[in-house]
Backbone and ligand atoms as CSV (ligand in chain L), in Angstrom:
chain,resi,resn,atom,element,x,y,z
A,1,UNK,N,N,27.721,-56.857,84.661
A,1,UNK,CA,C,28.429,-58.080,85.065
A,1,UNK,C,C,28.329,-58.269,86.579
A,2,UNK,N,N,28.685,-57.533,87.683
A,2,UNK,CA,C,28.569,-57.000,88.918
A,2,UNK,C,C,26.957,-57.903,89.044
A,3,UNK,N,N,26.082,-57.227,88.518
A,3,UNK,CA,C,24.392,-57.592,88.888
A,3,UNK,C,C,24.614,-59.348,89.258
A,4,UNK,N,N,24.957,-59.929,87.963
A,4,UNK,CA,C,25.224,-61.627,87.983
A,4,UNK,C,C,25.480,-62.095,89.115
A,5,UNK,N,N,26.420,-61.801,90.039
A,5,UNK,CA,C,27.115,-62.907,91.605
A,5,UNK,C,C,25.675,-62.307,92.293
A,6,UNK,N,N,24.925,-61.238,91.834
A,6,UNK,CA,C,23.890,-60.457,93.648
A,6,UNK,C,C,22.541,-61.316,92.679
A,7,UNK,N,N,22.266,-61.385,91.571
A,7,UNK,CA,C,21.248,-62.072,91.273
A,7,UNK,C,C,21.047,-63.728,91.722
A,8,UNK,N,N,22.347,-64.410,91.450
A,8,UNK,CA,C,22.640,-65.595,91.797
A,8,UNK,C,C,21.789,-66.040,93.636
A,9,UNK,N,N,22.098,-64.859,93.926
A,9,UNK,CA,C,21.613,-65.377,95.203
A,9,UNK,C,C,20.321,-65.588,95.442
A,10,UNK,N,N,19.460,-64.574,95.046
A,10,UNK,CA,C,18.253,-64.359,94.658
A,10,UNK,C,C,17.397,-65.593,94.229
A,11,UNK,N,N,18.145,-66.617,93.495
A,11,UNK,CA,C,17.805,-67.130,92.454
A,11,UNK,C,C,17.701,-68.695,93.521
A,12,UNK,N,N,18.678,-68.808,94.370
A,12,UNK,CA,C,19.456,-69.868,95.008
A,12,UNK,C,C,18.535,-70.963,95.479
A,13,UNK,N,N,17.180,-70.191,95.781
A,13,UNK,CA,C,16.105,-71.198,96.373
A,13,UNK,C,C,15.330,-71.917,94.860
A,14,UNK,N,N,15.246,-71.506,93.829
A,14,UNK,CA,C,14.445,-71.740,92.419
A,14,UNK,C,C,15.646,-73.060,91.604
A,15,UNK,N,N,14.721,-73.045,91.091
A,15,UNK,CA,C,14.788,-74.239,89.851
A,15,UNK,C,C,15.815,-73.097,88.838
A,16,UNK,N,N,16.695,-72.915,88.355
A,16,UNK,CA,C,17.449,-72.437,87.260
A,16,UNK,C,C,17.725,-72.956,86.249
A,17,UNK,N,N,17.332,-72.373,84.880
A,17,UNK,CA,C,17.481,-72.990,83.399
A,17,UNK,C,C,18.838,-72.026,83.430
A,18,UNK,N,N,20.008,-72.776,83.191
A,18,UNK,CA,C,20.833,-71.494,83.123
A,18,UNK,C,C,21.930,-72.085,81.481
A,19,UNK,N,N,22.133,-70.744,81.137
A,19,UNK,CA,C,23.235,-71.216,79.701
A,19,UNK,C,C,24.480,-70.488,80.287
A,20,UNK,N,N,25.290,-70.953,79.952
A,20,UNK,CA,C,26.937,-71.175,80.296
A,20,UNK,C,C,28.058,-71.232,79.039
A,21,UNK,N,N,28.296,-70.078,79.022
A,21,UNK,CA,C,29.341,-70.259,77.612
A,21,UNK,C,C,30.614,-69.498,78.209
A,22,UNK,N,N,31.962,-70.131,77.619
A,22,UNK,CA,C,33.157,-70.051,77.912
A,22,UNK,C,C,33.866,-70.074,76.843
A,23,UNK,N,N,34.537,-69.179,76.776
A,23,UNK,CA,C,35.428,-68.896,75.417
A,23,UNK,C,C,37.161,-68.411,75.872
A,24,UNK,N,N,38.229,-68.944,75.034
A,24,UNK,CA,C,39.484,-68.288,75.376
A,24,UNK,C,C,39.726,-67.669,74.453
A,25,UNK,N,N,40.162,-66.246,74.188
A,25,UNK,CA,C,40.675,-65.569,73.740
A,25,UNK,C,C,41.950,-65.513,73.770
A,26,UNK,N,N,42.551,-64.613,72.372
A,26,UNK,CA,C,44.153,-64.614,72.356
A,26,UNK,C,C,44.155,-63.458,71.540
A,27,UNK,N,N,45.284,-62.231,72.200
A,27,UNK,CA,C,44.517,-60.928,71.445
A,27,UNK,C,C,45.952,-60.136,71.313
A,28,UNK,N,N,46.378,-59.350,70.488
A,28,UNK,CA,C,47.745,-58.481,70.700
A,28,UNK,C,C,47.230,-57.185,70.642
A,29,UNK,N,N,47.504,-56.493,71.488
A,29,UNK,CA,C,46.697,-55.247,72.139
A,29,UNK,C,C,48.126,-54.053,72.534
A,30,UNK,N,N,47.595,-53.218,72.664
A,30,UNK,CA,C,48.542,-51.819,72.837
A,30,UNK,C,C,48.973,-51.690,74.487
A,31,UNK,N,N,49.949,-51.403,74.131
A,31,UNK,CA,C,50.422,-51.384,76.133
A,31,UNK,C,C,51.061,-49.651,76.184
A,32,UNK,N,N,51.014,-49.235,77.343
A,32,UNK,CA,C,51.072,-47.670,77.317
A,32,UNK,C,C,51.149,-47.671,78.361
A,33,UNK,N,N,52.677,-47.581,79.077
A,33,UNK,CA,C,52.435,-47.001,80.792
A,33,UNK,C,C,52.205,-45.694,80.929
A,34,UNK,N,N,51.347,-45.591,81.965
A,34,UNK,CA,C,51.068,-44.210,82.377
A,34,UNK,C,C,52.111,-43.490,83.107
A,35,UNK,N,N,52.733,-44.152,83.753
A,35,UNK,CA,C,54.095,-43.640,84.524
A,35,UNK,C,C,55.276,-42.660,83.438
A,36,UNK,N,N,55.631,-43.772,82.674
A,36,UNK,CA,C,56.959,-43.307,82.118
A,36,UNK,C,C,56.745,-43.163,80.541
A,37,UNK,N,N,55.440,-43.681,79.804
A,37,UNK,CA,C,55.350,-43.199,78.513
A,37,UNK,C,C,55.496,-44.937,77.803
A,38,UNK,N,N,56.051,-45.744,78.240
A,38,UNK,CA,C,56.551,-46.970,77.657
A,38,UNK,C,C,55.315,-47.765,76.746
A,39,UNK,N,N,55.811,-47.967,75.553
A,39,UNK,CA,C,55.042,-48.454,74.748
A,39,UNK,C,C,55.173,-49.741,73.920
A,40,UNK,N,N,54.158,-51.060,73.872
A,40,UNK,CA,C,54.579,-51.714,73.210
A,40,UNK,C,C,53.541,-52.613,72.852
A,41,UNK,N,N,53.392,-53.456,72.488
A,41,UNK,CA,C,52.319,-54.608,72.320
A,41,UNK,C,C,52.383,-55.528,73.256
A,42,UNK,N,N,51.048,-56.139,73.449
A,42,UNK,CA,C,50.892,-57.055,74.733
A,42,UNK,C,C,50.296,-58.286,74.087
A,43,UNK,N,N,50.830,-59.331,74.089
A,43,UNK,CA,C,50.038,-60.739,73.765
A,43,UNK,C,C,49.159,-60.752,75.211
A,44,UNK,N,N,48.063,-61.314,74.950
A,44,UNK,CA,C,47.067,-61.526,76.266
A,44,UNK,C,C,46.405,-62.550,75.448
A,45,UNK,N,N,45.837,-63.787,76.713
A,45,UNK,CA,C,45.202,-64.611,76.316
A,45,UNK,C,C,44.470,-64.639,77.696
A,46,UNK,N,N,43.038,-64.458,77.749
A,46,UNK,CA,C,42.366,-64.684,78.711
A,46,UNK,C,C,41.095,-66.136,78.254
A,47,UNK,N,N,40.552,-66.028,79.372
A,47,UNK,CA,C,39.133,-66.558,79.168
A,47,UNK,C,C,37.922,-65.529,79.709
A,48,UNK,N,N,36.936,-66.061,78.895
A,48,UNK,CA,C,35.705,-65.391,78.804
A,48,UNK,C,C,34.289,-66.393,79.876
A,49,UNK,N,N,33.662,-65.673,80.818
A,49,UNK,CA,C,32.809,-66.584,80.899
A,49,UNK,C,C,31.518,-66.119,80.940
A,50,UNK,N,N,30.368,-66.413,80.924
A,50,UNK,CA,C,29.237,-65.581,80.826
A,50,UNK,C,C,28.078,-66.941,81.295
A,51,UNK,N,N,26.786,-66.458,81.889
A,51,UNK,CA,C,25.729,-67.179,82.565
A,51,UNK,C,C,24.774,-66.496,82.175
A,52,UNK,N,N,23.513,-66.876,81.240
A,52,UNK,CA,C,22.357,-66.141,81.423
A,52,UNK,C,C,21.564,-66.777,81.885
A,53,UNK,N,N,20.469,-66.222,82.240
A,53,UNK,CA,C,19.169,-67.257,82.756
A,53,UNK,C,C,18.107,-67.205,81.385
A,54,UNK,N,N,18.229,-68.938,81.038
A,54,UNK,CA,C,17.123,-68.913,80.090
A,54,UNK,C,C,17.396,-70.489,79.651
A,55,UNK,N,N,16.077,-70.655,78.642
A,55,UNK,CA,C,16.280,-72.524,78.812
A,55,UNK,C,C,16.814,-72.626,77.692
A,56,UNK,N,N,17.424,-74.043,77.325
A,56,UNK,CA,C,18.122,-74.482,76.023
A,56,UNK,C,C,17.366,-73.614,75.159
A,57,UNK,N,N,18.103,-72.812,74.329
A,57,UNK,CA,C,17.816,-72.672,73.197
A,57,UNK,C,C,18.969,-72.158,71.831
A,58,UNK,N,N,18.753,-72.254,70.889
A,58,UNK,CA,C,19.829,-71.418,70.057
A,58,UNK,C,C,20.420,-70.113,70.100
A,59,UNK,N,N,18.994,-69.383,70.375
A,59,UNK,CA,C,19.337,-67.992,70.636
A,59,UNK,C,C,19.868,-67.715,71.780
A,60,UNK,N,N,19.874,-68.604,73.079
A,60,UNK,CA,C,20.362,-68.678,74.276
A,60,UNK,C,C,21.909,-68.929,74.482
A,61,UNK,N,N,22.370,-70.023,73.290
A,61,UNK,CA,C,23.427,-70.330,73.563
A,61,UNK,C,C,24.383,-69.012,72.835
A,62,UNK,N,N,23.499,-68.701,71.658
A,62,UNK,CA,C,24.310,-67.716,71.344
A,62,UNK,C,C,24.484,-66.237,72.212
A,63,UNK,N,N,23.566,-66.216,72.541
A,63,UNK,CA,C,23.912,-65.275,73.548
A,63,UNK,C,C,24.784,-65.037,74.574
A,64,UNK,N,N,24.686,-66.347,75.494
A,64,UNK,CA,C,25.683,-66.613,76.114
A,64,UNK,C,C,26.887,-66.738,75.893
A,65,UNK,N,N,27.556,-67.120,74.436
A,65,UNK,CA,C,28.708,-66.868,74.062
A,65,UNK,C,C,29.048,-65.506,73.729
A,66,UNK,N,N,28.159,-64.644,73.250
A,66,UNK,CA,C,28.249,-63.424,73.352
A,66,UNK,C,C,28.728,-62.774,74.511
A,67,UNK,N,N,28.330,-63.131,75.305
A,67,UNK,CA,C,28.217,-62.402,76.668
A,67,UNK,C,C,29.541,-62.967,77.445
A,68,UNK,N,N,29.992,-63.998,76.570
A,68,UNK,CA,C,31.545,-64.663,77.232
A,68,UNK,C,C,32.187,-64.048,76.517
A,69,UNK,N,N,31.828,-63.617,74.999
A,69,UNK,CA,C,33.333,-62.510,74.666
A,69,UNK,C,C,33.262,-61.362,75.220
A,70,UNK,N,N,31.966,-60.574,75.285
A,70,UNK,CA,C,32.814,-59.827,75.863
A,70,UNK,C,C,33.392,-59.406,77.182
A,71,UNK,N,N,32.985,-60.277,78.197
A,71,UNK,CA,C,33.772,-60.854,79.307
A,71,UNK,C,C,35.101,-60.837,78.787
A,72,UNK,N,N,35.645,-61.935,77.958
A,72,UNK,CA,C,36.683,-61.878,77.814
A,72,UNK,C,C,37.777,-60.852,77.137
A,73,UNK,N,N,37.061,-59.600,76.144
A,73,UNK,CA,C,37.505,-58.308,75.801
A,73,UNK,C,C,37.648,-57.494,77.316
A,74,UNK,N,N,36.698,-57.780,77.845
A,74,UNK,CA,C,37.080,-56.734,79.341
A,74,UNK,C,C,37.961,-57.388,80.067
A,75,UNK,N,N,38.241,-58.763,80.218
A,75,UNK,CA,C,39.315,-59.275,81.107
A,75,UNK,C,C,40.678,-58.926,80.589
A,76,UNK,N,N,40.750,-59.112,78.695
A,76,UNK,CA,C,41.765,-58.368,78.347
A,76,UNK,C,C,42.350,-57.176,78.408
A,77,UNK,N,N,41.297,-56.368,78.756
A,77,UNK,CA,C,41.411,-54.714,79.066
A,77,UNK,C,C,42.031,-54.680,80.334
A,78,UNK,N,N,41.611,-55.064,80.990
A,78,UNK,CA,C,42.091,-55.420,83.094
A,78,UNK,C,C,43.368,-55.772,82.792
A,79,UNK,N,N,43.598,-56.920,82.191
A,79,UNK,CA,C,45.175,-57.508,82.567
A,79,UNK,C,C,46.249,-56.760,81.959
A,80,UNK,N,N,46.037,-55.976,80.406
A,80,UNK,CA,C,46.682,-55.639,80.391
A,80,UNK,C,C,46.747,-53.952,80.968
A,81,UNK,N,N,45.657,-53.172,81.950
A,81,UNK,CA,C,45.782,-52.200,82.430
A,81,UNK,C,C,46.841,-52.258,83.538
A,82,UNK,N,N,46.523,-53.933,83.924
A,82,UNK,CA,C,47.232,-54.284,85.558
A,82,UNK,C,C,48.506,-54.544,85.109
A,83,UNK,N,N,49.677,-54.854,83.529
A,83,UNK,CA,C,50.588,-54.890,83.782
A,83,UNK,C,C,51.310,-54.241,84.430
A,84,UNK,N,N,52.637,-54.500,84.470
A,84,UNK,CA,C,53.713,-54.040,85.524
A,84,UNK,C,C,54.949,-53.513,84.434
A,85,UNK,N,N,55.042,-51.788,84.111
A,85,UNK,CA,C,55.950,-52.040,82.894
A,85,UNK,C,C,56.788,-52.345,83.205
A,86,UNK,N,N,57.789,-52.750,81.652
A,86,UNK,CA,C,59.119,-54.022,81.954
A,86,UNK,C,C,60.120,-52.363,82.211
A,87,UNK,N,N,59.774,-51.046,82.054
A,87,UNK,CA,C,60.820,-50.385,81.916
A,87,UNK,C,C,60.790,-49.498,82.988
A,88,UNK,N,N,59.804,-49.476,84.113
A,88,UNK,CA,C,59.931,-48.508,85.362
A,88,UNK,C,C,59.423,-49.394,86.350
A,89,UNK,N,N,58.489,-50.561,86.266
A,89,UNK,CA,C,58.237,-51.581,86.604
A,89,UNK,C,C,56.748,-50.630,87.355
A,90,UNK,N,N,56.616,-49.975,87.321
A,90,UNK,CA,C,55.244,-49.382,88.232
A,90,UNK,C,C,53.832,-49.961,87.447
A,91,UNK,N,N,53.290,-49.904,88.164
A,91,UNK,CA,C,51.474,-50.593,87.809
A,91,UNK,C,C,50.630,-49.792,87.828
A,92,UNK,N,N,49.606,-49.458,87.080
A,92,UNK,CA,C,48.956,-48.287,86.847
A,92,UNK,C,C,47.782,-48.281,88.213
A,93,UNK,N,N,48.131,-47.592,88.796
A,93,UNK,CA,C,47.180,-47.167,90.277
A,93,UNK,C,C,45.500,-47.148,90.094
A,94,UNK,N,N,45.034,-46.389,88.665
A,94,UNK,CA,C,43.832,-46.509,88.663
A,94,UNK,C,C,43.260,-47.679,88.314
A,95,UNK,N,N,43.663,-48.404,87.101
A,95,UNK,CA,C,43.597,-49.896,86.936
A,95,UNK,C,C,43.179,-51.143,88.354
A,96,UNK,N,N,44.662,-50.728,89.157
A,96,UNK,CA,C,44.904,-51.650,89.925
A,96,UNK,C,C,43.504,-51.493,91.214
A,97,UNK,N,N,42.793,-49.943,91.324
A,97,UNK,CA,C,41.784,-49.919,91.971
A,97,UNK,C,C,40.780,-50.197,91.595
A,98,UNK,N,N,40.759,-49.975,90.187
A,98,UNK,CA,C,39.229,-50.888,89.399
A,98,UNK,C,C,39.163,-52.112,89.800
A,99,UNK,N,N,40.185,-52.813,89.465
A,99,UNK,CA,C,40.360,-54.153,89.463
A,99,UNK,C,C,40.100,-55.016,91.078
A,100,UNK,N,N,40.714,-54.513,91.831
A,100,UNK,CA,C,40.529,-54.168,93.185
A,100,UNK,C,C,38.942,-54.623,94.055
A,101,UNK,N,N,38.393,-53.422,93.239
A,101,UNK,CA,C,36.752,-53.033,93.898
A,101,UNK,C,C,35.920,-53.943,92.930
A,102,UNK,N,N,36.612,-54.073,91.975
A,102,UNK,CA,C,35.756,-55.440,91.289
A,102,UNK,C,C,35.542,-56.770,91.536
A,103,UNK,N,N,37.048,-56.869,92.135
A,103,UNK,CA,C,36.933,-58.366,92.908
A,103,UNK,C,C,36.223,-58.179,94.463
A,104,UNK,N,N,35.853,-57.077,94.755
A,104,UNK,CA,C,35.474,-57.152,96.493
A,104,UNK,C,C,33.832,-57.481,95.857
A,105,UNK,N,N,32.820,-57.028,94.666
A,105,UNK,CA,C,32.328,-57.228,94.205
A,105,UNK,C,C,31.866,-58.644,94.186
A,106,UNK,N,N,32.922,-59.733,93.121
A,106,UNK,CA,C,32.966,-60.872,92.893
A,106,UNK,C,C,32.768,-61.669,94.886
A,107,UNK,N,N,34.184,-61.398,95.758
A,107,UNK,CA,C,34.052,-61.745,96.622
A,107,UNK,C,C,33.110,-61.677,97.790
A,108,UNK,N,N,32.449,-60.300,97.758
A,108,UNK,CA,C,31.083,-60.491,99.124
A,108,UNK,C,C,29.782,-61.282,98.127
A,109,UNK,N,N,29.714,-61.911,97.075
A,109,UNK,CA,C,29.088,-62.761,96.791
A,109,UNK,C,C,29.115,-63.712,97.341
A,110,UNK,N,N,30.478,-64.160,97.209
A,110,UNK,CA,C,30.895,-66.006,97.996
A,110,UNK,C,C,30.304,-65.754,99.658
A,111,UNK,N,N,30.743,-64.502,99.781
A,111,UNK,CA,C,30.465,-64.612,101.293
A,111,UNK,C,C,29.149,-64.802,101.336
A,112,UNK,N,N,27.994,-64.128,100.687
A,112,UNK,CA,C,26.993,-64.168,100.882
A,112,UNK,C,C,26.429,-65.323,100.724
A,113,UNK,N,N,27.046,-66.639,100.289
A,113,UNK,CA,C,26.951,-67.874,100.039
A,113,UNK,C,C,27.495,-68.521,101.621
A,114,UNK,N,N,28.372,-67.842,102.002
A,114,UNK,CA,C,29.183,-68.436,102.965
A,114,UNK,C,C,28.305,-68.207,104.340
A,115,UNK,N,N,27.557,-66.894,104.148
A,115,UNK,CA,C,26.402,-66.582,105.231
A,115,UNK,C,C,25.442,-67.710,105.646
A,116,UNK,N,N,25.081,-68.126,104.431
A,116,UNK,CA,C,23.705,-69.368,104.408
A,116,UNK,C,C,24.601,-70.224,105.496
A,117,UNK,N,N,25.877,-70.760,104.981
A,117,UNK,CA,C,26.406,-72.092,105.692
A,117,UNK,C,C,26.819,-71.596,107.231
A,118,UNK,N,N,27.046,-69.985,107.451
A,118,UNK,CA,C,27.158,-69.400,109.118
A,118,UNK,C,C,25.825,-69.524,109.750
A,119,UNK,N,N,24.935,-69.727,108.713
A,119,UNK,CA,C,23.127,-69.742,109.241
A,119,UNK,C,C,23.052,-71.052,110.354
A,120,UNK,N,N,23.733,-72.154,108.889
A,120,UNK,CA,C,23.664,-73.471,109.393
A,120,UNK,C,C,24.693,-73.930,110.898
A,121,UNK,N,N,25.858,-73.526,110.671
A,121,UNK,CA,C,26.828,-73.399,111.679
A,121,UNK,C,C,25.911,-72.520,113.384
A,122,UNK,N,N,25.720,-71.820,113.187
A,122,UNK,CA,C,25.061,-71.051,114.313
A,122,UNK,C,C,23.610,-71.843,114.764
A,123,UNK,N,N,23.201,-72.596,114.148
A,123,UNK,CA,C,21.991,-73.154,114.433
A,123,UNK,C,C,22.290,-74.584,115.115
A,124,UNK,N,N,23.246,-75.022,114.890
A,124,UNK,CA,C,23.470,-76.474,115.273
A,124,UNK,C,C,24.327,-76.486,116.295
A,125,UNK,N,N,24.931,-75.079,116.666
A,125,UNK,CA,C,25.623,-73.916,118.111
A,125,UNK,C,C,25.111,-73.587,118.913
A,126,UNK,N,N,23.845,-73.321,118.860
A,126,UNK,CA,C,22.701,-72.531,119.054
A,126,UNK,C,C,23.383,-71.341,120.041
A,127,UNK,N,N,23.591,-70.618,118.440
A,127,UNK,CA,C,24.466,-69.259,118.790
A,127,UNK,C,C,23.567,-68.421,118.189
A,128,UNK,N,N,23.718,-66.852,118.373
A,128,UNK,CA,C,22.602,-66.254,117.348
A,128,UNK,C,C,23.080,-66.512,115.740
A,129,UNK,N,N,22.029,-66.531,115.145
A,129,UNK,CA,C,22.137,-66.911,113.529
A,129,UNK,C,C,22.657,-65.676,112.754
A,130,UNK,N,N,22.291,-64.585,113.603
A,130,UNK,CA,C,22.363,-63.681,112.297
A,130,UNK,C,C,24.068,-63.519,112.952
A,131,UNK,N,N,24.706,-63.598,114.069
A,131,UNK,CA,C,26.179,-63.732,114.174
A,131,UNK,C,C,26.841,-64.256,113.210
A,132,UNK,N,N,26.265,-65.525,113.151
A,132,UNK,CA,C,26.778,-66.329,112.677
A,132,UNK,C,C,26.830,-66.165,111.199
A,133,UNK,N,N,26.050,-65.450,110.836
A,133,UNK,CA,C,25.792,-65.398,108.966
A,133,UNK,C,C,26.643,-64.151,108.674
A,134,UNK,N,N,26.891,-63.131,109.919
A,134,UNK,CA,C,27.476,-61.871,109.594
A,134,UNK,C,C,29.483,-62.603,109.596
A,135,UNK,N,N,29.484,-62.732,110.469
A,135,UNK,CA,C,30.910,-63.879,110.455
A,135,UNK,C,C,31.402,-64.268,109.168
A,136,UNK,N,N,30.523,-65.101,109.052
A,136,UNK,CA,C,31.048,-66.140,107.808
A,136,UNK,C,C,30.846,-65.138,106.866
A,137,UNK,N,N,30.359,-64.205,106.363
A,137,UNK,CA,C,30.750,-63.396,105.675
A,137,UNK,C,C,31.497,-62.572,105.085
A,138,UNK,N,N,31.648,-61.916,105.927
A,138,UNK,CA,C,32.823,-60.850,106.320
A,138,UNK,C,C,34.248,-61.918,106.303
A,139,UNK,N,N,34.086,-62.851,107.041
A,139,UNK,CA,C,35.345,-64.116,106.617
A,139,UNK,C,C,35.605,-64.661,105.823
A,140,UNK,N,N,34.957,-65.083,105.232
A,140,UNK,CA,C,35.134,-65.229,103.579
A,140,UNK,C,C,35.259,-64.147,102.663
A,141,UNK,N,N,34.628,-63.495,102.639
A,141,UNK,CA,C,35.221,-62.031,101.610
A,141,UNK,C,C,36.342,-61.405,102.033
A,142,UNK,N,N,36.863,-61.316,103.279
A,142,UNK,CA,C,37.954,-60.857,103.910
A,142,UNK,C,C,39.078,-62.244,102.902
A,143,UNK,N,N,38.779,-63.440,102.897
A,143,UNK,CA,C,39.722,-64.663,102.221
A,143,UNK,C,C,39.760,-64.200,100.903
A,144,UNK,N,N,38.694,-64.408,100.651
A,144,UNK,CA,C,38.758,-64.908,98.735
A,144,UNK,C,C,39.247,-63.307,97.815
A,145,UNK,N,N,38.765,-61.720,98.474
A,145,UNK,CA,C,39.063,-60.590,97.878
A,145,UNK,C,C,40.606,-60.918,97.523
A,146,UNK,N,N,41.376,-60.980,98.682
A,146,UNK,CA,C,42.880,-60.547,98.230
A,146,UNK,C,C,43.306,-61.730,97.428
A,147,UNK,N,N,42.842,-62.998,97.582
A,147,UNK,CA,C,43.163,-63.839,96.643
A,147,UNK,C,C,42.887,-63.354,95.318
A,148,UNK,N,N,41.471,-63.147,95.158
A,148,UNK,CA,C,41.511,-63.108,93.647
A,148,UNK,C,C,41.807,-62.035,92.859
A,149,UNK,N,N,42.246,-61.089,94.295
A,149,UNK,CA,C,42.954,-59.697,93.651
A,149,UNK,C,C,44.926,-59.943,93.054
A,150,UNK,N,N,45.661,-61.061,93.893
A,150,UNK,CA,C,45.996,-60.824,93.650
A,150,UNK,C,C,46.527,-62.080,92.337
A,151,UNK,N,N,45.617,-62.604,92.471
A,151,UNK,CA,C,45.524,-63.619,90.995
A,151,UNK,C,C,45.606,-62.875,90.024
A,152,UNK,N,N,44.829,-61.450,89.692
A,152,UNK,CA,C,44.586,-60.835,88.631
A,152,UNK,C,C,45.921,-60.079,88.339
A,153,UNK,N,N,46.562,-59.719,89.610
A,153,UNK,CA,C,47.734,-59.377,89.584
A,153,UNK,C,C,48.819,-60.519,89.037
A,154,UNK,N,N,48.922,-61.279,89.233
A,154,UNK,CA,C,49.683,-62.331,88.635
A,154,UNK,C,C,49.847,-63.134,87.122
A,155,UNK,N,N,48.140,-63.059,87.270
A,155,UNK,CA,C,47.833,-63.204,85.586
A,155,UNK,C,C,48.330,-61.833,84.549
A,156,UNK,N,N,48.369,-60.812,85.004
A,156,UNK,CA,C,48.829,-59.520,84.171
A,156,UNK,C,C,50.193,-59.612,83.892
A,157,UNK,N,N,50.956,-60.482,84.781
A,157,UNK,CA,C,52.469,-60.216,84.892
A,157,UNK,C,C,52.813,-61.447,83.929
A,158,UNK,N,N,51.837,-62.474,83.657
A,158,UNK,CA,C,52.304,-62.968,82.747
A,158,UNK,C,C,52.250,-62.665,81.286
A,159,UNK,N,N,51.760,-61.875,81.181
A,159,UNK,CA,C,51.494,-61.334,79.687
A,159,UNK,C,C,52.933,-61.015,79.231
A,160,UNK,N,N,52.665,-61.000,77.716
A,160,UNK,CA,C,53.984,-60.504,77.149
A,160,UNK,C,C,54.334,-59.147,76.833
A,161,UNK,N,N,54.992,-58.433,76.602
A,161,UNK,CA,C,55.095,-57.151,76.230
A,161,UNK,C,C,56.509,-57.213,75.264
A,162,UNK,N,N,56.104,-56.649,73.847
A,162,UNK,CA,C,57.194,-56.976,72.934
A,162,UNK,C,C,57.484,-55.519,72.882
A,163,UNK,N,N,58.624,-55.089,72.913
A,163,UNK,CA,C,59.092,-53.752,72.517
A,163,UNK,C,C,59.110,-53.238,71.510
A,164,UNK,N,N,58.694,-52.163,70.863
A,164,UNK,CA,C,58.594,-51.767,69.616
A,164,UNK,C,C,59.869,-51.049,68.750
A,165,UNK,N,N,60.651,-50.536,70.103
A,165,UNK,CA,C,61.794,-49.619,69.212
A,165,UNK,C,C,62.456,-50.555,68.865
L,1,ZN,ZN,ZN,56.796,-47.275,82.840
């Protein structure tokens, strides 16, 4: 999944046939804090999204929906690793670092998008370019990481957790 945002870039100057499938899921799944033992079921409803490179086809689209569930089985796995139990309230530390280094992942992509436009910015400055591309980088991934880290954090806290005893 990771490969997808570093290929994208790669790709940025070409013509792209790309398939795009998006799926929402709705799943009742096992909850288990690691802290205190607390156990219960978790309603989770995520979305799934998935991109392959390839031209219209059947087998394409199906694929791509493939590749959006199970996006969306792993997003379910994340949110509910990242809950917050309702009974010690602690958040599971290893989770919360997966989740973490996954979005710095997602985010020095954008930056690396954000580089091209420091290219453009530094050129019309006539500042050095590669300043300028290292900047906007590092500035944007420095923005968008903790955002979408702590989105994921937020989306977990909405989940449900039904008590079993
Ligand atoms: Zn707990």
């Amino acid at each position: 999944m990771r490969a997808r945002g570093c290929g994208s870039y790669s790709h940025a100057m070409h013509v792209r046939a790309v398939q795009v499938a998006k799926v929402t899921m709705h799943d009742v799944v096992d909850y288990r804090c690691t802290s205190c033992g607390f156990r219960s079921k978790a309603a989770v409803s995520v979305r799934g999204r998935a991109e392959i490179d390839a031209w219209p086809s059947r087998q394409a689209s199906e694929l791509a929906a493939l590749a959006a569930e199970i996006d969306a089985h792993r997003a379910i796995e994340e949110a509910v690793g990242l809950a917050s139990c309702p009974s010690c309230r602690k958040r599971d530390g290893a989770a919360r670092r997966r989740a973490l280094w996954r979005r710095f992942g997602m985010s020095f992509g954008a930056g690396v998008v954000a580089s091209i436009g420091g290219l453009f910015v530094a050129g019309k400055l006539d500042a050095n370019p590669l300043v300028g591309m290292a900047i906007a980088a590092v500035a944007v991934t420095a923005l968008v990481w903790p955002l979408r880290y702590r989105r994921a954090l937020a989306h977990a806290d909405r989940i449900e957790l039904v008590s079993q005893s």
